[in-house]
Structures are given as C-alpha cells and as structure tokens.
C-alpha positions as CSV (number, residue, x, y, z in Angstrom):
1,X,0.0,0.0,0.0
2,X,1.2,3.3,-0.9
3,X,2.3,6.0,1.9
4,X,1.0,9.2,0.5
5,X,2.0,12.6,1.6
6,X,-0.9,14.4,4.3
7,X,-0.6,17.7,3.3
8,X,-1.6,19.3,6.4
9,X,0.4,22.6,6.2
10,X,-0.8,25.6,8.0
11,X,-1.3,28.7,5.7
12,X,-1.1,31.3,8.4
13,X,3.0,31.9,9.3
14,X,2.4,34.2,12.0
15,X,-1.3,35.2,13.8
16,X,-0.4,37.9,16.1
17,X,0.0,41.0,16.4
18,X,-1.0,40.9,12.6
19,X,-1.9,37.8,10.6
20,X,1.0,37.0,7.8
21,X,0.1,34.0,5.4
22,X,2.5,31.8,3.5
23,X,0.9,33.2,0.4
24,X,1.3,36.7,1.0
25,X,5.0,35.4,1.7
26,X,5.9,34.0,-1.7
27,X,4.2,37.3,-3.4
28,X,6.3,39.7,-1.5
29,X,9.4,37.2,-1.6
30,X,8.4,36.9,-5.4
31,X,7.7,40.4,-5.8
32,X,11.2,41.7,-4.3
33,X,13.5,39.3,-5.9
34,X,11.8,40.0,-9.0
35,X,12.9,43.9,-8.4
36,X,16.2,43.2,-7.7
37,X,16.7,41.2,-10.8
38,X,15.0,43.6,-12.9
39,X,17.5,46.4,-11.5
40,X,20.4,44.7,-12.8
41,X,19.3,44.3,-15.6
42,X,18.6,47.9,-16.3
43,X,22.1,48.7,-14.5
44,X,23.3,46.5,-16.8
45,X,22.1,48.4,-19.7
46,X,22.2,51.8,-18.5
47,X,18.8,52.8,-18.2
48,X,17.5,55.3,-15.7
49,X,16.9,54.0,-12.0
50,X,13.7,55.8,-11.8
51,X,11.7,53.4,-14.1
52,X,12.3,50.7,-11.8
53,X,9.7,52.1,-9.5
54,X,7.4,53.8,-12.3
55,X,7.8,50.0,-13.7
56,X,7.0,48.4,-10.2
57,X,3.3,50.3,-10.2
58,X,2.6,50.0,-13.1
59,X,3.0,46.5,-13.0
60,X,1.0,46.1,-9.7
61,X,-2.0,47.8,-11.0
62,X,-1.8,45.9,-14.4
63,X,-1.9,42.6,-12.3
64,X,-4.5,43.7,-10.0
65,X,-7.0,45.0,-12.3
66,X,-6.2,42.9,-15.1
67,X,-6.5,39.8,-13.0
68,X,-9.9,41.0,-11.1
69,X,-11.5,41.9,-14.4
70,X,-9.9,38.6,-16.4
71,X,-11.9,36.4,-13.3
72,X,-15.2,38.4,-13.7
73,X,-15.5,38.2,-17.5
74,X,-13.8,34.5,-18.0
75,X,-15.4,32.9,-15.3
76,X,-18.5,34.6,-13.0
77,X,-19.8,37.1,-15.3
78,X,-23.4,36.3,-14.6
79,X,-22.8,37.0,-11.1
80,X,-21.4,40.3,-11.1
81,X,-23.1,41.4,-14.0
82,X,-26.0,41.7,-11.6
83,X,-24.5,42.9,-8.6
84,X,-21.3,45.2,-9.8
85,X,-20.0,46.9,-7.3
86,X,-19.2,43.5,-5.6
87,X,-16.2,43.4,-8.5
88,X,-14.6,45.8,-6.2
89,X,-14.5,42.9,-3.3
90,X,-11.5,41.4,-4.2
91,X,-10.8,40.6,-0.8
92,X,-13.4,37.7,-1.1
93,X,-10.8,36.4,-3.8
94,X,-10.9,35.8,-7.5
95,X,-8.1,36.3,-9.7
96,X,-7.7,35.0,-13.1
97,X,-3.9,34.6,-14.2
98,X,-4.9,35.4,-18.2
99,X,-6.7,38.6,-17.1
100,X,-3.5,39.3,-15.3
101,X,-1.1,38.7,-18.4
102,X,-3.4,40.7,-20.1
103,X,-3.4,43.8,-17.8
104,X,0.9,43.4,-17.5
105,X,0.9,43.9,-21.3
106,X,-1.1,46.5,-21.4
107,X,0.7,48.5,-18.5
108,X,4.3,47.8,-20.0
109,X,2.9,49.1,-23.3
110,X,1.6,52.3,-21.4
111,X,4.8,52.5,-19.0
112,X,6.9,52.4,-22.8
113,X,4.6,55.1,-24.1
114,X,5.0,57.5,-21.4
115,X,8.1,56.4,-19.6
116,X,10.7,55.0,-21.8
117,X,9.7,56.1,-24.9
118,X,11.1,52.5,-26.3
119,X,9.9,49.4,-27.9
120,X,7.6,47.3,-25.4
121,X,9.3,44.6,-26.4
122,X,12.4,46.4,-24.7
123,X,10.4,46.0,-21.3
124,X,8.9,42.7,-21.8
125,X,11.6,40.8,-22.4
126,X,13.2,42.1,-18.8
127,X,10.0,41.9,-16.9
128,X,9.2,38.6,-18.0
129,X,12.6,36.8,-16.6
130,X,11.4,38.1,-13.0
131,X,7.7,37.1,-13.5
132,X,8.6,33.4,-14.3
133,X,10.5,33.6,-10.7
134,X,7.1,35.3,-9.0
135,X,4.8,33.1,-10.8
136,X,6.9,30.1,-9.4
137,X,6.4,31.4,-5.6
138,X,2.8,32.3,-6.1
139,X,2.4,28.2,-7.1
140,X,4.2,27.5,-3.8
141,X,1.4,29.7,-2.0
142,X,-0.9,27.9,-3.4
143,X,0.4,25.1,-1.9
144,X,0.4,26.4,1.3
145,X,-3.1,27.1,0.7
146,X,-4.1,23.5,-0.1
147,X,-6.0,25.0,-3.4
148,X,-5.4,24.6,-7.1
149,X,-4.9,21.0,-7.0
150,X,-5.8,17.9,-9.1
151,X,-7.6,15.0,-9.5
152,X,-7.3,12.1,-7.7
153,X,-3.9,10.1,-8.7
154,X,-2.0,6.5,-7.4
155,X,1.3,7.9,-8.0
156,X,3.3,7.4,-5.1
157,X,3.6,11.4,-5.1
158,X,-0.2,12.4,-4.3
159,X,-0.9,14.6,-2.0
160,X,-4.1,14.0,1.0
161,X,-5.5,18.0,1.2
162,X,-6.9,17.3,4.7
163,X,-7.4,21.2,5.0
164,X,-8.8,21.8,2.1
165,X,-12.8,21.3,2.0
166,X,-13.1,20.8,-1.9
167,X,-10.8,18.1,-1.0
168,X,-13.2,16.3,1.7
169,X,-16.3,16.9,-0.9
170,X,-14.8,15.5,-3.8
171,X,-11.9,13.3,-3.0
172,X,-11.9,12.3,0.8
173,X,-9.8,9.5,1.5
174,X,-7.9,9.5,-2.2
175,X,-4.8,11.4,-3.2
176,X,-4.7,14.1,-5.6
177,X,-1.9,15.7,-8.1
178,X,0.1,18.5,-6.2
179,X,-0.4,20.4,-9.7
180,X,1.1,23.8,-7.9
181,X,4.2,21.6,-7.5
182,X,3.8,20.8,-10.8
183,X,3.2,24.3,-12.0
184,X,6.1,26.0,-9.7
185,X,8.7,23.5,-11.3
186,X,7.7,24.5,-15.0
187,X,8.3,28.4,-13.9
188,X,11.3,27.8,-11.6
189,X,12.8,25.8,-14.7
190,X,11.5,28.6,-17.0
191,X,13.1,31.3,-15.1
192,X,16.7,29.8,-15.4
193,X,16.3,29.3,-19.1
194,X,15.4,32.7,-19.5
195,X,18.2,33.8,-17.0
196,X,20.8,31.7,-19.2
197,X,19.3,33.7,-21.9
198,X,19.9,37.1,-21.3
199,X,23.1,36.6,-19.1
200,X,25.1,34.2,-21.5
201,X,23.6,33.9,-25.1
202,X,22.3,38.2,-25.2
203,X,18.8,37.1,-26.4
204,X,17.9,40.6,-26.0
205,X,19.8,41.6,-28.8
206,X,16.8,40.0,-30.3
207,X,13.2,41.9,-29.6
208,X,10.4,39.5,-28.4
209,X,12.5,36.6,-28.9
210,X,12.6,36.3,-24.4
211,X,8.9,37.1,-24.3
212,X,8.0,34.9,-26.8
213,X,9.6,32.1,-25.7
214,X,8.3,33.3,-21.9
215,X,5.5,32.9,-23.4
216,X,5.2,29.6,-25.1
217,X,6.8,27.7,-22.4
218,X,4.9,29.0,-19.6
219,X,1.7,28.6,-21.2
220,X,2.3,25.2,-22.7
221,X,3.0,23.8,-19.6
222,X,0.0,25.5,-18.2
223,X,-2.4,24.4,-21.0
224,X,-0.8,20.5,-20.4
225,X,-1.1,20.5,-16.7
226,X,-4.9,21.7,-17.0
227,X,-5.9,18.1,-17.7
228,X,-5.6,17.0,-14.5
229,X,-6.1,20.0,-12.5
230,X,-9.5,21.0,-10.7
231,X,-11.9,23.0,-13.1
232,X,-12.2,26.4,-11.2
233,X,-15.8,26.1,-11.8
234,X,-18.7,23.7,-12.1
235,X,-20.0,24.7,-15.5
236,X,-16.5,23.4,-17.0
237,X,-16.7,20.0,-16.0
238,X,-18.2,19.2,-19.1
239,X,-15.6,20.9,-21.4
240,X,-13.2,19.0,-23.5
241,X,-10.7,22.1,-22.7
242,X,-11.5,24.2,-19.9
243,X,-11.5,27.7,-20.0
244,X,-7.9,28.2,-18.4
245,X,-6.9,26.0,-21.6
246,X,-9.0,28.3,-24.4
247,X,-7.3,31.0,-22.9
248,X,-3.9,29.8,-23.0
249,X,-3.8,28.3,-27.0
250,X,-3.9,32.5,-28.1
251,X,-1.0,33.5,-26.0
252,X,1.1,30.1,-27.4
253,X,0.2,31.6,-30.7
254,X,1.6,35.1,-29.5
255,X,4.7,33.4,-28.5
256,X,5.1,31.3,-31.5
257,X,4.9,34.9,-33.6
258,X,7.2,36.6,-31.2
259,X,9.6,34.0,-31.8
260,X,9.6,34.0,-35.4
261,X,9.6,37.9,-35.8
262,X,12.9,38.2,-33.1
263,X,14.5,35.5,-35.6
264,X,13.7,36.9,-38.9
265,X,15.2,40.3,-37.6
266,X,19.1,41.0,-37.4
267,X,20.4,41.5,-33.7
268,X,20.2,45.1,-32.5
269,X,23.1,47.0,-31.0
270,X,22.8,47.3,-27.1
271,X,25.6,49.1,-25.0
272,X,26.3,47.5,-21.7
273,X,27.4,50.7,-19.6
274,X,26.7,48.6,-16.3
275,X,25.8,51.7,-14.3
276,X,22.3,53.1,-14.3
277,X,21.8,56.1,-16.5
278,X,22.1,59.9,-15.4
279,X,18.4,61.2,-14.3
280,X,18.0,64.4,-16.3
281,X,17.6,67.7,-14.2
282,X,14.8,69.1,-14.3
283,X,15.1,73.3,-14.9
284,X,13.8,75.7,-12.6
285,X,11.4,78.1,-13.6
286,X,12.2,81.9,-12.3
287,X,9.6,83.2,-11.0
C-alpha cells in the first residue's frame, strides 16, 4: 500500500499582532526578488533607476486590475453582472492569471509610451525573466493554501489535502496531483532558461525573442497541466478544454509569432554601460 503525503500545512505563518500567510509570503518574496533582478538588468544596460519604480506600479495595478477583471468576465460574469460593485470585493478572492497577463501587457505598453519612450518589447523581455520567478512562488502559495490542485492520482507522489474542504467533498480519503508543485517546477525551470538567456547567449539583442519564448513555455505547460487539475468552476466539468486551456492556445500563438519575428530580424546594437543612466535635471522656472 502506498504511503501518501498528508498535506496538512498551516497557511497562516504568524497570527499575532498581525496575521502574515504563507501566500502573502511568496508574493512579496516573489515580488522583491523580482525587483532586484530587474535592477540589474537595467544597470546592466544603462537605463535610468527611476523606471524601476514607475515599472513596479505599473506592473501592480496591471496585475490587480487585469487579474480582477480577467476572473469576472472569464469565469463569474453572470454573477457580477448583476451585482457590480461587488467586483470591487476582491478581498473575497478571484483572480484569473490570463486577465492578469493581459493587464501586465497593457501596463508595459503604457509604461513604454510615457516612460521609456522605447519598444515594449524592450520591457517585456526584462519583466518577463522576473515574473517566471514570482509566478513560481505564487504556485508554492498555493500550496500552502491547499488550493489549485488535481484529481485524484495513485502515483506514489499524491498529496491527501486534509485542509482543504473541496478536498473532503470530492476526493476524501484519495490522493490528488500537487499540480502547484507541478506548475512552480515549469516556472522555476522557465526562469533559469530565461536567465541563461539574457546573461550568456544576449537574447535581447533579439526583440520579443525572451517574451516569446516566456510565453510559449509557460503557457504550454500550463495548458498541459490543465488536464488533471481542478476546473475552477462547475460549468466546466463538461468541457473538452477548460476555459484556463482556451485562454492559454492565443498567448502560445503570440509566443510562436514573437519568436519568429525576433529571428527573422538581425540583432540590435545594445551598450552595456553597467551603471544606471544619469536622471535628467529638471530646470527651474524663475519666477
């Protein structure tokens, strides 16, 4: 008889004064590494050290609101079509990781438009090595959270949820596919590649060709595991491909494009100063 693994892991780290959960950890753990290895990279290239933190909210309000919105439309649209203001609540959870992509692109084509006055390819392919680190963490929250797991499996590494009450309702007594594990090793594994390539081969002498392949590994291996992970509601048990899976196949595509336009395209020249750039000085006006 197999010994599985009890996953009986408490989400909350610390409950007093204030309450700190393992989730919350990995973000700001994700978050923060994520900022540091963006900085070197725009050291590295010479760009100015203010657009780190200009990049930083945009990025945190693209997530946010791109997420939120991604989770009402996708997924509960009938819901808050009728009661709106209740999209607002995102406190009660519900966060859709396509909505989220979606809102990231949107801000780094908004931060290049006003801020950098660049290419967004010039930001995506930095931003994306540090979100393949974050998205690795958030998986590992999810862990901690006993959520986002899979169906029920006999491999000798399935995981018994006993805190999780989807668990009890649907698989009590059988173990089930740590998927997050599953998910945090395809990022973890991504985020090297991606390191390799801008460190030692200069990929991003190449536009898109990071983001693109960012993009077709990460959401390969997200459309794969999909098959035997949890629908994240009841109306797609049904589906062939679940709606995490629909959504996935156009931003493959976008990858695959990406890919072939950074290839087709001769290298571009990039200095390598190693210092961030000057901030220019703004003139006083006399009065």
């Amino acid at each position: 008889m197999i010994d599985y693994i009890t996953w009986n892991f408490d989400p909350t780290l610390i409950s007093w004064p204030v309450t700190v959960r393992w989730y919350g950890l990995m973000f700001a753990i994700g978050f923060s590494l994520g900022y540091w290895i963006v900085a070197k990279m725009f050291k590295h290239e010479g760009a100015p050290e203010s657009w780190l933190g200009i990049l930083l909210m945009w990025v945190m309000a693209g997530t946010i609101i791109g997420a939120r919105l991604g989770h009402v439309f996708f997924y509960e649209w009938d819901k808050y079509s009728q009661h709106p203001i209740e999209i607002l609540y995102i406190w009660e959870g519900g966060l859709a990781s396509h909505g989220g992509t979606i809102g990231v692109i949107i801000a780094c084509i908004l931060f290049s438009m006003i801020t950098t006055k660049r290419s967004p390819f010039w930001t995506f392919d930095r931003l994306v090595v540090a979100i393949a680190l974050v998205g690795a963490l958030i998986r590992l929250g999810n862990l901690f959270n006993s959520e986002i797991f899979g169906h029920a499996t006999t491999l000798p590494w399935g995981f018994m949820f006993v805190r999780s009450p989807e668990w009890y309702q649907h698989y009590y007594g059988q173990a089930c596919h740590p998927t997050q594990i599953y998910e945090a090793l395809c990022y973890f594994a991504l985020f090297w590649l991606l390191m390799w390539m801008y460190w030692k081969k200069n990929a991003e002498r190449r536009p898109g060709l990071i983001f693109g392949v960012f993009f077709i590994i990460l959401w390969t291996s997200r459309f794969l595991i999909e098959f035997i992970k949890n629908p994240q509601e009841e109306w797609e048990q049904n589906m062939v491909l679940n709606m995490g899976q629909w959504l996935s196949i156009p931003f493959i595509l976008v990858g695959i494009g990406c890919v072939i336009y950074a290839l087709s395209r001769p290298p571009v020249h990039i200095d390598f100063p190693n210092r961030f750039a000057d901030e220019p000085v703004k003139s006083k006006k006399k009065a």
